[in-house]
C-alpha positions in Angstrom: 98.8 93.5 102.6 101.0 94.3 105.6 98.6 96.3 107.3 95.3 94.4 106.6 97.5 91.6 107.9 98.7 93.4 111.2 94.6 94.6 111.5 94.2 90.8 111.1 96.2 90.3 114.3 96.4 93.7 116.5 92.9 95.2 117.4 94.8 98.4 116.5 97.5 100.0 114.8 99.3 103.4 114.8 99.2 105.7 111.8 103.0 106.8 112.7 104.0 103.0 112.9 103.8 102.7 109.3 106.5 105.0 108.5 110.2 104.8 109.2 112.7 107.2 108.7 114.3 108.5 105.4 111.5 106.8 104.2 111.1 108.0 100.0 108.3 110.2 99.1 106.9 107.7 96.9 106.7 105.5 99.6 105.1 107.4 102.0 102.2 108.3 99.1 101.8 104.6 98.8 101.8 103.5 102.4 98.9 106.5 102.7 97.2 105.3 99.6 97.5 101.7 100.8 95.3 103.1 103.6 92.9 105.1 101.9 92.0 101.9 100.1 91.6 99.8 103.3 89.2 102.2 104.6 87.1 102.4 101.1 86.9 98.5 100.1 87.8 96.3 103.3 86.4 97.6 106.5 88.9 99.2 108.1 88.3 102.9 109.8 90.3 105.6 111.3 89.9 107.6 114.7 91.6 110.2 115.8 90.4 111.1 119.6 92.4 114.3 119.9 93.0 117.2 118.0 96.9 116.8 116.3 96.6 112.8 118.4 97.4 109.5 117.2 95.5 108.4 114.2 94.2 104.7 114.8 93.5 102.0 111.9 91.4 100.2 113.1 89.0 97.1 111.8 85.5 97.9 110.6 82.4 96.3 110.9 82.9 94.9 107.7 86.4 94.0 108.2 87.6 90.3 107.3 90.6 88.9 108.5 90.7 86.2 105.8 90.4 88.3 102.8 93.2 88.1 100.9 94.2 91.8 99.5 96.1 91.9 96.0 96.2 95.1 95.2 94.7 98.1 95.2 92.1 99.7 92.5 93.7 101.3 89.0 93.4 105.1 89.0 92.6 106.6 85.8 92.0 103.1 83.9 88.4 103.7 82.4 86.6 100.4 81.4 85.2 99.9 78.0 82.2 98.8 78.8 
């Protein structure tokens, strides 16, 4: 939610501004999951335009501002269907 709001807002953000130091382990796996799942389901990208550079989250094409992100897809929860 925090970075598809600041993507709502900025017309970039920095991959290094969404960690902090001392930050936990666990929290750094989620902030980079958090991100992995931007770019899969809501239209957000990454660029990178040197080698060992910034990384960039930026919005997609398919990017909207006004959808409202809950949470993020269950791993390993199989539907009965």
């Amino acid at each position: 939610q925090r970075i598809h709001g600041r993507l709502s807002t900025d017309p970039r953000v920095a991959f290094s501004e969404m960690f902090q130091p001392g930050m936990h382990k666990s929290a750094i796996v989620g902030v980079f999951r958090a991100i992995l799942e931007l770019a899969r389901h809501h239209g957000v990208r990454t660029e990178q335009n040197d080698l060992h550079g910034e990384i960039w989250i930026v919005p997609g094409e398919e990017f909207d501002p006004a959808k409202e992100i809950t949470q993020g897809d269950e791993y390993g929860s199989h539907s009965s269907n």
